[in-house]
N, C-alpha and C positions, 0 to 999 in steps of 0.2 A: 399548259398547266397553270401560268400566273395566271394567266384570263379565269379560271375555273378558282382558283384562290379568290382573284380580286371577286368575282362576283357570289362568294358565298358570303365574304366578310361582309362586302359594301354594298350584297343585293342590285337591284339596277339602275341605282343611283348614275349610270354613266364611266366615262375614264378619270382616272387618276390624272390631275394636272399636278407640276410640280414637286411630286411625290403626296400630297395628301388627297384624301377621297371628299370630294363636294360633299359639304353639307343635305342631311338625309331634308326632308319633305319635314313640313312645321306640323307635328301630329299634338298641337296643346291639347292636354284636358277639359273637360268642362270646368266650369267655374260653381259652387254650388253653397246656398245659405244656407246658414243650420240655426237650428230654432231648439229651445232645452226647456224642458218643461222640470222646476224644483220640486226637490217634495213638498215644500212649501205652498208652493205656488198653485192656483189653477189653471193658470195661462202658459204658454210656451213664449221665449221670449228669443230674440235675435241676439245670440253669442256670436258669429263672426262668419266669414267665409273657407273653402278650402276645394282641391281641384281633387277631381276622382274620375272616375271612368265611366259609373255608373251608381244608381242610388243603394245598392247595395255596400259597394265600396265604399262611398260615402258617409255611410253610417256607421261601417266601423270607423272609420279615420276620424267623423266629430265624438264616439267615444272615447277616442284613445288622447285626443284633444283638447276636448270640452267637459267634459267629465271623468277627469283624472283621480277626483275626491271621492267618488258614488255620489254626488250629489245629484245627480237628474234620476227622473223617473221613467222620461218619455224624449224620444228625438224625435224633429221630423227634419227630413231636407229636400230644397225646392231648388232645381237647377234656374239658377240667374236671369236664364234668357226666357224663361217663364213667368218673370214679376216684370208688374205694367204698374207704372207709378203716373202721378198726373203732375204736369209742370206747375213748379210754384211761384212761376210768373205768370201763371192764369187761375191762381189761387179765390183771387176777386170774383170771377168769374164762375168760379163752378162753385162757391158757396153763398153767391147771392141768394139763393133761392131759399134758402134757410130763415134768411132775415124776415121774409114775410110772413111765416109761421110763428110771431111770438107766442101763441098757444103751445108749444112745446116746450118752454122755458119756465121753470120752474118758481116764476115772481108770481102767479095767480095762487098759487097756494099755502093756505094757512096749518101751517104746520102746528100740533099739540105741544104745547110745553113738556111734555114728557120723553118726546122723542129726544135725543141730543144728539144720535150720530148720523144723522141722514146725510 
């Protein structure tokens, strides 16, 4: 009868040493970015992280969160291990290429007096 206790409680985690039951298996959640689009705003912007299960879940949890005020209009969330960032110690590197296109930079053009908020 305890064997049938101990393994409903502690599943098959194994025996009981000392009187306590081992530690279950590390089941962490995802880790997951949330992005809030204001009404303001037209772009979604990086408010913070938060662990969920799935992206579902996740979107409730950055409402309940992140938009406490109604201030967003739009969520999205990206699980963590899905963004690929580039090192910014090879920053030189992967934007050299840009230098030799001065024609993209906006010193060739002569803008109208009229314009003021470009």
């Amino acid at each position: 009868m305890l064997t049938l206790i101990r393994k409903y409680f502690y599943g098959d985690y194994g025996e009981i040493e000392n009187g306590a039951p081992p530690a279950p298996p590390s089941r962490e959640w995802p880790l997951w970015e949330v992005f809030i689009r204001s009404k303001q705003g037209l772009d979604h912007k990086h408010v913070g992280s938060l662990h969920a299960t799935d992206a579902a879940m996740a979107i409730e949890n950055a409402r309940d969160v992140y938009t406490r005020r109604m201030e967003g209009v739009s969520i999205w969330v990206v699980e963590s291990r899905h963004i690929h960032a580039s090192n910014p110690d090879e920053a030189e590197a992967l934007y050299d290429p840009a230098n030799d296109k001065i024609y993209r930079h906006p010193t060739f053009y002569q803008l109208p007096d009229e314009l003021k908020y470009m």
